[in-house]
N, C-alpha and C positions, 0 to 999 in steps of 0.2 A: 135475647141477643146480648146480653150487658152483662152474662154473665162469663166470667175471665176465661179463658182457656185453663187446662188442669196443671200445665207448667208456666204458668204467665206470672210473671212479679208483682202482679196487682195483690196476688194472695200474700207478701210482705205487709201489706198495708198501704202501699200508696196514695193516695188522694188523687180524682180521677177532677178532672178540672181543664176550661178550655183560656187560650192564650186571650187574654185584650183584644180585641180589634186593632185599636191604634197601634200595637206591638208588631201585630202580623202584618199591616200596612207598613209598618215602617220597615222591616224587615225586607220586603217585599221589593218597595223603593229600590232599598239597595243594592238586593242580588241580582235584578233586571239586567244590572252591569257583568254581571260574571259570566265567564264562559264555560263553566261546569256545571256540575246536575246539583240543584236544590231541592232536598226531599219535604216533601210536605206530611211529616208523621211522626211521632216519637213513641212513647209505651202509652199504644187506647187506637184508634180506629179511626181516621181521618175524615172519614163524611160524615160522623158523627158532626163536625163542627158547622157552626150554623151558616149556609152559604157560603161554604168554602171556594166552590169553582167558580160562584157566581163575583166575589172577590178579585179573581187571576183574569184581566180583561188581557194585559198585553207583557208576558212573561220574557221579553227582551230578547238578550241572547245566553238568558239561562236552559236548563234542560231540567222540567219539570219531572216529577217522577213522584211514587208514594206506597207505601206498604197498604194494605187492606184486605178485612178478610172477604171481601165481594159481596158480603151479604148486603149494600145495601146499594148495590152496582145495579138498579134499577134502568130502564128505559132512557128516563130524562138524562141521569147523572152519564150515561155510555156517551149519549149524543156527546151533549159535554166534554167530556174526553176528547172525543175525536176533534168536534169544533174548533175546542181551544189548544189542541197541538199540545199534550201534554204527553210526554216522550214514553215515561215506563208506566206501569203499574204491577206492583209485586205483589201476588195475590196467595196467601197463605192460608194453607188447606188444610196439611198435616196429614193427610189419609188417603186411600185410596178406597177405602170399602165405607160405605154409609155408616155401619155400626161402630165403625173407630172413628168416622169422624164425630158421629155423638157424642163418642166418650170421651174424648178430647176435647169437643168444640161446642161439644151441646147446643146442636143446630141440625138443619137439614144441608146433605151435602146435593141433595139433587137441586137445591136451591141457588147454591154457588155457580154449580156448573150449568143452568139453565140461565143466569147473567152471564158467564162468560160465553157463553155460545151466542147471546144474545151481542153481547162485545163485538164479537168477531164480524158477524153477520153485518151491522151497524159498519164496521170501518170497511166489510168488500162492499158495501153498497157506496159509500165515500171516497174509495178510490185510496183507502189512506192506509199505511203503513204503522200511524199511531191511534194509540200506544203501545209498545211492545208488552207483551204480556207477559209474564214471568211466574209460573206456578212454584210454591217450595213449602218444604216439607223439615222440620224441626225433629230429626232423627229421636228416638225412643226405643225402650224393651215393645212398647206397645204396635210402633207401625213399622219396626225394620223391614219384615218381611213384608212392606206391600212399596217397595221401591220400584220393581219396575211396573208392577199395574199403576204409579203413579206416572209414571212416562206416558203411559194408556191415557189415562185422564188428561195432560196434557196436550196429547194430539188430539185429541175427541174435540176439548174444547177452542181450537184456535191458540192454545199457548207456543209460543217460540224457543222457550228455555225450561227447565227444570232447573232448581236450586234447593242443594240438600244441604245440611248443616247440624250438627249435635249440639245437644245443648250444653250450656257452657258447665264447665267442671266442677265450678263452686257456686255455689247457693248458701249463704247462710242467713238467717237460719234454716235449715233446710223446709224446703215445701211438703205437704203433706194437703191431700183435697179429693176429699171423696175414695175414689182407689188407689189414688195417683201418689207414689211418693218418689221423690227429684232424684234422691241418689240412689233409688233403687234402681231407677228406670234407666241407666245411662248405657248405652252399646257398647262403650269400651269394657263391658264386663263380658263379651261376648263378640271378639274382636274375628273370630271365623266366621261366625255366622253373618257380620257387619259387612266382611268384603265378599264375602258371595254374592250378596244383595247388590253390593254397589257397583261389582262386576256384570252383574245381570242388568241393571239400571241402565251402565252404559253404553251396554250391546245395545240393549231396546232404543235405548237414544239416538244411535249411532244408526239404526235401521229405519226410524222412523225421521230422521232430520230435523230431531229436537235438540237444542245444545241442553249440554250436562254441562252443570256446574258444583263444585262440591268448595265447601268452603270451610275449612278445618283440614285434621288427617284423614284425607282419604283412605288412607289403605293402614289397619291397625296390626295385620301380622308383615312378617319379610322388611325386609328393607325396601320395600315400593316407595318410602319416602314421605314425604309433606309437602298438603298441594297446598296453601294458601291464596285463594282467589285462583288458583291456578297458576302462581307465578314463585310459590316457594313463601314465604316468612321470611319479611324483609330485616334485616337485622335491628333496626331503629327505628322506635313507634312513630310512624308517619302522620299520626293525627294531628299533631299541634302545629302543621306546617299547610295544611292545605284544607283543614276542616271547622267549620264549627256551627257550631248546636246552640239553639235559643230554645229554655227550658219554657213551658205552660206562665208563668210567673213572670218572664223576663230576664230569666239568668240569663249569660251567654257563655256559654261552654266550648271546651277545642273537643271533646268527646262525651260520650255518652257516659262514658267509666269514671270519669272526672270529679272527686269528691266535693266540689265547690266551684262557683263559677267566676269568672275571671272580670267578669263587669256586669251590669245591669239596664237594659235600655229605660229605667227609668229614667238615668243616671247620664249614658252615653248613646251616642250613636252607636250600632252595631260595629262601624267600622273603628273608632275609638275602640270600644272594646277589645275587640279581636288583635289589635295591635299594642294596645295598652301595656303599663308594667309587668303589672302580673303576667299578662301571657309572654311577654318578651324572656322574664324570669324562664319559667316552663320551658321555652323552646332551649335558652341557654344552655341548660342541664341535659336537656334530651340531646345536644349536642356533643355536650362535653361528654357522653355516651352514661350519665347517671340518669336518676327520675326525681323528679321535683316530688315533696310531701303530697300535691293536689293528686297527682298522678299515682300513687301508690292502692290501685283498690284490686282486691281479687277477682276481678270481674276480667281484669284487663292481662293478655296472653303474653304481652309484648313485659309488661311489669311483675307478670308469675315469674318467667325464664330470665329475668335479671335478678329477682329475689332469689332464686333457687341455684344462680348462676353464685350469688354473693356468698351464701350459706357454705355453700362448697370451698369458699376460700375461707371461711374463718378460721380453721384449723392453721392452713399458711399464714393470715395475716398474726395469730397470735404467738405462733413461732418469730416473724419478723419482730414484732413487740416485745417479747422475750430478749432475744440477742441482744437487739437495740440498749435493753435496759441495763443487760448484764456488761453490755461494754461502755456504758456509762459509769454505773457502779465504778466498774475497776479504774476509767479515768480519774473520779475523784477520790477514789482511795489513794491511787499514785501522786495527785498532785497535794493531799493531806498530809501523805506522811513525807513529801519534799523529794519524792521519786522523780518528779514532774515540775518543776519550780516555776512554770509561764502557765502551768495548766493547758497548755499548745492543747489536748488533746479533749477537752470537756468540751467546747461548744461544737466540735466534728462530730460528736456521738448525740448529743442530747440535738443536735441538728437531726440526726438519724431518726435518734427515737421520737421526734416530732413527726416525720412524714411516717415512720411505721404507725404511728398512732392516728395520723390523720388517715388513714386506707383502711386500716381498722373500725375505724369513728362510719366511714363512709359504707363499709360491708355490713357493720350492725342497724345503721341506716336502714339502707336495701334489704336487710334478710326480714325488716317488719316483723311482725309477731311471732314468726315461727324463731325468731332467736330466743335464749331462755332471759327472762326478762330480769330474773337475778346477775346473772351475768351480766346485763348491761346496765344494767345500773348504779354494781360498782365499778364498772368498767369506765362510764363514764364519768364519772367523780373523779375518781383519779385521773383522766386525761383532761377534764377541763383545769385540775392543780397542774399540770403540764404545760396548758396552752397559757395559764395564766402567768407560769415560771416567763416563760417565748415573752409573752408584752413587756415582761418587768426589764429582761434583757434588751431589748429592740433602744429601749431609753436609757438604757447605762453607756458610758463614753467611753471607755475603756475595755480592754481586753481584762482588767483585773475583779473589776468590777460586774463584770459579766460571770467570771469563773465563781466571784461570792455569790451573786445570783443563783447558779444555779446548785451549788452547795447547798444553800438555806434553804431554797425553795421546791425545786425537783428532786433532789437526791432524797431527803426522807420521805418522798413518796416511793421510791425504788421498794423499800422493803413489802412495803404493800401492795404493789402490784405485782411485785416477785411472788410473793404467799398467793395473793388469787390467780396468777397464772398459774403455779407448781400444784394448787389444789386437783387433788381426783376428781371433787365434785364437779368441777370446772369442764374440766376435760371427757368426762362420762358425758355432761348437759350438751356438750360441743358434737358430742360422737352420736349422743341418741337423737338429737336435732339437725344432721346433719344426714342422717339414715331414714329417717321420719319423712 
């Protein structure tokens, strides 16, 4: 049973490890007070933990819920369930035919589905409506075709819902396990065959009084669109506003994608944390419509389509950079050779070429690795000679002494950043990273 699924991140190397006691106690404490769903799961199997339900005496007015793969959805643990009013349980199968759930889950699938019948049975003898059962299925080359006999298995069993999903786009380093390799297996190579399935899925659904849910691009040919959760891809990652996640360890996270955690309940109270600097930082920037550095991982959809969004303006933003420079340039040529005698015209441009530079600074930011790393680095040198020209000005009293300022300081960086903008190679890195 301990062994991973064939697409599970465990095969990364994660360290499989259960949370504190006093962590999940305290945690616990807190969210009694909230009136949204608290999941009880992260990457590994929730009844694995030692007396978990036996823990959850009086869950407030939160709304319990948990991923698992059912295997070990026994007798006692059903009762459980139902007793303690625990709202969902999302039960992860991935197959519909015994021999792919082996190959996938390396287990017995008639085992799964004789707990959930067993579930079901348990809550009409109870009178009770919980927990909503939720079967789904982690799309692949391997189970596409068993989408709508996965509909089957969830009416068989007492499920309420089906929940389909592909697996995410990026894996690095990529997985490789046993037969299974990540980027080979992915549907979007096979975007006909993907909406056939998921057209068939939803009739069955639709006949049987199962709700369908798909969570990604449902429909990969035509302009059918993007279903996200069913309500479209909201333009602004909503995580950092209404979520958060306490790692095995005691991190606390606003997301799963999150490259580092924003507090510690060593440290803080959960509720400290979650409102603390650092996350206040995070939210700001997810406001201000950029992504804070914690937030930049490939994992996360809302941060691919801002990087890919950014990538696509570098060409524009170093045009602007360009101009910028070149009508600096000529300000202080005009006011060198006494064309210009107030230099009226130097801190209007080099004003300019600050914010073309700081939009610039900000795309190479967001375009993260996939920009060419040469390119940013002397890109960035020269713009922090720039930013540093801006502070020497800010403390000059004078309109004359601002115009020496940026003579000495800025201008001999013009040449150089004129040569690496004018270069081919610049411009080729910009074109093949921008097509890539």
């Amino acid at each position: 049973m301990r062994v991973p699924c064939v697409m599970c991140g465990k095969h990364k190397g994660r360290v499989e490890k259960h949370m504190k006691k006093e962590h999940f106690l305290k945690c616990l404490a807190y969210l009694r007070t909230c009136t949204g769903s608290v999941a009880l799961h992260g990457i590994g199997e929730p009844l694995c933990y030692p007396g978990l339900l036996d823990l959850i005496e009086d869950p407030g007015s939160a709304r319990l819920c948990f991923n698992t793969n059912g295997l070990l959805l026994d007798e006692r643990v059903a009762r459980q369930l139902v007793r303690k009013k625990v709202a969902a349980v999302n039960v992860s199968i991935d197959a519909a035919e015994p021999a792919t759930y082996l190959r996938i889950r390396h287990n017995s699938l008639e085992r799964v589905k004789a707990n959930l019948r067993r579930l079901a049975e348990i809550k009409k003898q109870k009178k009770s409506a919980l927990p909503r059962v939720t079967v789904n299925m982690c799309l692949m080359k391997e189970n596409v075709r068993e989408m709508a006999a996965f509909v089957d298995l969830a009416a068989e069993t007492g499920a309420a819902a089906v929940l389909f999903f592909p697996m995410n786009p990026v894996m690095e380093p990529n997985i490789r396990w046993e037969w299974f390799d990540y980027a080979a297996q992915h549907v979007s190579d096979l975007p006909e065959l993907h909406d056939r399935c998921v057209l068939a899925a939803e009739a069955r659904a639709a006949a049987l009084g199962i709700e369908f849910v798909y969570n990604g691009r449902k429909y990969l040919t035509g302009a059918s669109g993007v279903s996200w959760h069913g309500r479209g891809l909201p333009e602004t990652c909503p995580a950092a506003f209404g979520n958060v996640l306490v790692d095995t360890d005691g991190g606390v996270r606003l997301c799963c994608h999150m490259k580092g955690p924003v507090g510690h309940l060593d440290e803080d109270s959960l509720e400290a944390a979650y409102n603390g600097p650092l996350a206040a930082e995070i939210r700001e920037r997810i406001s201000a419509g950029a992504f804070h550095e914690y937030c930049m991982s490939e994992d996360c959809v809302y941060y691919r389509e801002y990087r890919d969004a950014a990538l696509q303006r570098l060409p524009e933003r170093l045009g602007e950079a360009e101009r910028a420079a070149r009508s600096l340039g000529r300000a202080a040529a005009a006011w060198k050779a006494g064309v210009d005698d107030t230099g009226g015209a130097m801190l209007p441009a080099f004003t300019m070429l600050l914010a073309a530079c700081d939009a610039l600074l900000n795309d190479l930011a967001a375009s993260g690795r996939k920009a060419p790393e040469s390119l940013k680095g002397e890109l960035i040198t020269i713009l922090r000679g720039f930013m540093h020209s801006a502070a020497a000005c800010v403390r000059s009293r004078s309109a004359a002494a601002v115009n020496r300022v940026i003579a000495r300081e800025a201008v001999p960086l013009l040449a150089q950043f004129q040569k690496l903008l004018d270069a081919c190679s610049v411009g080729r890195q910009i074109k093949e990273a921008v097509c890539a």
